[in-house]
N, C-alpha and C positions, 0 to 999 in steps of 0.2 A: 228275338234279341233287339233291345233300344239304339239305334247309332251311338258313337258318343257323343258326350256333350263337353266342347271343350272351350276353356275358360279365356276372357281375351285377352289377355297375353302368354297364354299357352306356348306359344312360339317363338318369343322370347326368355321363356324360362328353361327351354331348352335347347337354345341356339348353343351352348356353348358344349354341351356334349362331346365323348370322343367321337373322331370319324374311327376310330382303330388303326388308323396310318400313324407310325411316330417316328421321328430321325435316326430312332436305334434300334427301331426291326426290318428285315431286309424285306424287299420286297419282294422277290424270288426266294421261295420256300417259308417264306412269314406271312405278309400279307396277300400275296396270292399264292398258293400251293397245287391248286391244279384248275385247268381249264378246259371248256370244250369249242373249239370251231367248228360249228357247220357251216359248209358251203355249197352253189352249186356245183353240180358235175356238167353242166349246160346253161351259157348265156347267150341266147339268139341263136348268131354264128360260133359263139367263141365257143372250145372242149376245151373242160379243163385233163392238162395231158401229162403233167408234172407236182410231185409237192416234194419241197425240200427243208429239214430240220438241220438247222444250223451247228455248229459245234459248240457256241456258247451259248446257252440259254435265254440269256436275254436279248438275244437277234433273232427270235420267234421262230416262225415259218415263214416259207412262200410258196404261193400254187401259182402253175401256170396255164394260164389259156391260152390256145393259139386257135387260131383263125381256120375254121371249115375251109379245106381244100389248099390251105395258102400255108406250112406245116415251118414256113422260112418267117412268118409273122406271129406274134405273139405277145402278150400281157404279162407281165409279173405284177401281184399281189402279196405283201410282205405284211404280217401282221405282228408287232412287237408289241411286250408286256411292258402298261407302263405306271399302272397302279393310276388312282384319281388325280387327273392335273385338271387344274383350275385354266378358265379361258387364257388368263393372261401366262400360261408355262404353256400352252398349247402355241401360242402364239410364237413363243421364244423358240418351241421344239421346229418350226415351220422355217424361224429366221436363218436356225442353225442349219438345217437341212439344204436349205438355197445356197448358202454361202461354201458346204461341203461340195454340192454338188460343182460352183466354179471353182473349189481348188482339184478337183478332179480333173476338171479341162483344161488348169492352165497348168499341170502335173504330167498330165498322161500326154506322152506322143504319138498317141492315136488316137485324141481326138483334135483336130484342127480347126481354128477361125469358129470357137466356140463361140453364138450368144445367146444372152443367156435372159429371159424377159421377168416382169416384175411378178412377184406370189398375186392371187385374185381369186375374191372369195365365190363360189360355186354352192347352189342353194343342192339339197338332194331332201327327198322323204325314206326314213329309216322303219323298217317292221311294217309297225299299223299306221305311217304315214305322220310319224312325226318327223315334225321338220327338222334338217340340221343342213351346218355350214359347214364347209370344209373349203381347202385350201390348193390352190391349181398354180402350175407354170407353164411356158413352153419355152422350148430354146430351138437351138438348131447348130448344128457343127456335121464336119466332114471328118468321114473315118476310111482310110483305104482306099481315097479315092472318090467316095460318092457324099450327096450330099445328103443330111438325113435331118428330117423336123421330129420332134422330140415331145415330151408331157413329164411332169410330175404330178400324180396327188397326193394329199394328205387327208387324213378324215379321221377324228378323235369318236371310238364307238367301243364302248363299254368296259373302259378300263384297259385297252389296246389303241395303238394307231395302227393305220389300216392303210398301206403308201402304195399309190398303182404307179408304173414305169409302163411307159410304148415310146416307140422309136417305130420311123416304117420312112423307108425312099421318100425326097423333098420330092422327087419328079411325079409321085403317090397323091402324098398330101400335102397341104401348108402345115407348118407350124402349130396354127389356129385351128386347124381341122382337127390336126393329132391331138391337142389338149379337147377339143371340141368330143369328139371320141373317146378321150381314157371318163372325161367328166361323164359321160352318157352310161360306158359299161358299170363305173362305181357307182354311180348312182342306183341301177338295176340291181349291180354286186349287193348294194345297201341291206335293198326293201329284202333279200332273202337271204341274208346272212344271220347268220346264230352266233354269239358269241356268250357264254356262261363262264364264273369262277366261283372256287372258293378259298378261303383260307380266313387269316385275322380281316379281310374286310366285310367279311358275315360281322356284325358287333353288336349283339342282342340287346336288349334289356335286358340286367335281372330281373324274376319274377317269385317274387318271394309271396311265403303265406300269411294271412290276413284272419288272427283267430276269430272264430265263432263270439259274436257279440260288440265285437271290438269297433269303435266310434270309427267313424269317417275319418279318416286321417287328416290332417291339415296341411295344406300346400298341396292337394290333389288339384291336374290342373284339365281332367280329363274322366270322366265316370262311363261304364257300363254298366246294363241290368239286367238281371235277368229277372223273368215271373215277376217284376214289380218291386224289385229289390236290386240295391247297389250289391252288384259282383264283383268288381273290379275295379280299380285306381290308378290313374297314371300318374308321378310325380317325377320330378326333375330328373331322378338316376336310377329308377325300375318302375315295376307294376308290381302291388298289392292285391292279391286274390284271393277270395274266399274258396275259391276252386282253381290252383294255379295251373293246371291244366287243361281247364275247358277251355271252349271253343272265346269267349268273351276276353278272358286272360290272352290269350295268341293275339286275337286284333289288337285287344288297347297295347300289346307291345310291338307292335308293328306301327300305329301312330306313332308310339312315342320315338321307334326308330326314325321313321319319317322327320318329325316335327323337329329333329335332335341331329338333323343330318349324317345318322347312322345308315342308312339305305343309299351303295352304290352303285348305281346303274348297272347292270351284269354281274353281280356277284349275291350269290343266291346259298341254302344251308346247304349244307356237306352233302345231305339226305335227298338235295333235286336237284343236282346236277346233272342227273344222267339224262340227256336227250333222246328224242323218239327223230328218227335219222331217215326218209323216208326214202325208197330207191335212188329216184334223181339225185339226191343229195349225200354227200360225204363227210364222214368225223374226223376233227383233229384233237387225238386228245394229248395235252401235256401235262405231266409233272414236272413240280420245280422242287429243286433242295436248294438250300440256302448256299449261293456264290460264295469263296473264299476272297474272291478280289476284284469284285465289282463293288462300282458304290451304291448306298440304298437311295440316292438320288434318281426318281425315275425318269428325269426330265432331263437324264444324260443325250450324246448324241447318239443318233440311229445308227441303222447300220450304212454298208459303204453305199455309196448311189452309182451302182454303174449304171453307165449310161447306154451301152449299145446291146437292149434292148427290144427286138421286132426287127 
């Protein structure tokens, strides 16, 4: 089978493509309908000892890891459904989260002489060591008497935000060290975490048939061949095939997913979602139905941020 061979503005003729995301389908039980986490059951020191399913859907899950031998310290790991947000909603979901986080402390009479430091961006490698940025705090307040240094993360991976919380005695660690720390585990969390969906953000081409004889289509902006013969066509809103289910017809519509910004990061066909889960490691699987009274905005606020944590 030939590569294909794609034309130079291929890329531009299918910029504008649907993503499959639109304002009037929800994103819980529409555009993502089910998902799988995997996680580890073991980081370093940390076991994971805890996982908890929210009562509303779109407040995800959270696993917890505590600390070999220390069972009074511990991680929370919160993964919420937020469908594809663009750098600049990831950025605004980070601002909102900060600023929740200090109406909690100037709220709650149990935490005292909150403070509270600036978001900062923390580099991590994800999977096979691609690189990504995610988003870190520290703070510090006293609760019941003691004084305790604190962390938030953020990290946008695969159609989820992924928020770690630790808290652990000032007289322990700094501040700096706690954020120093939650950045080290997530980071690790990163490179072996799974995250898969599917729903309306699988958003195919069509792949329609291409009779026996029939010219070259015009506006093709993408060919395969097979034997020495054009098999297949990519054009702005499907693929054209002589064979719409050979192996040639699947890739050129996987390009044109690609080149059309139909392909979103973690959300894969209906038919390979299932993951191979390997001892060490544990499944979270969720179904969603579509909310009555949430909005389809995914770049709502998270859930609550408590703080006392480790």
């Amino acid at each position: 089978m030939a590569g294909p061979t794609l034309a130079a503005d291929a890329g531009n003729a299918l910029a504008s493509a649907d993503s499959g995301q639109s304002p009037a389908m929800p994103l819980l039980g529409g555009y993502l309908r089910e998902s799988r986490v995997v996680y580890p059951l073991r980081l370093g020191k940390w076991q994971a000892v805890d996982e908890h399913r929210f009562d509303r859907q779109e407040f995800g899950v959270s696993v917890r890891y505590a600390l070999s031998k220390r069972r009074d310290r511990w991680i929370d790991v919160y993964f919420y459904p937020t469908g594809a947000l663009s750098a600049a909603e990831f950025e605004r979901v980070a601002d909102e989260e900060r600023d929740a986080l200090a109406q909690v402390g100037r709220q709650s009479g149990g935490y005292e002489d909150m403070d509270l430091g600036p978001l900062r961006s923390f580099a991590y490698a994800r999977g096979k060591g691609a690189a990504s940025s995610g988003r870190s705090l520290d703070l510090a307040f006293t609760s019941q008497g003691e004084r305790k240094s604190s962390a938030m993360t953020l990290q946008m991976d695969r159609m989820y935000i992924v928020k770690g919380r630790y808290s652990v005695p000032a007289k322990a660690a700094s501040r700096e060290q706690a954020r120093s720390s939650l950045e080290d585990f997530m980071a690790d969390l990163s490179r072996r975490l799974t995250v898969v969906s599917t729903g309306h953000c699988w958003n195919p081409l069509p792949i329609e048939q291409l009779e026996a004889g029939a010219p070259r289509p015009s506006g093709a902006v993408s060919t395969l061949s097979k034997d020495g013969h054009d098999s297949a066509y990519l054009l702005s809103d499907r693929v054209l095939a002589r064979e719409p289910q050979s192996s040639e017809a699947q890739a050129l519509m996987m390009v044109g997913m690609s080149l059309g910004n139909r392909l979103q990061p973690g959300c894969e066909r209906p038919e390979d979602i299932e993951q191979m889960v390997p001892q060490d490691m544990r499944e979270i699987r969720l179904e969603y139905g579509a909310p009555s009274d949430a909005p389809a905005d995914p770049s709502r606020l998270l859930r609550s941020n408590k703080i006392d944590v480790g």
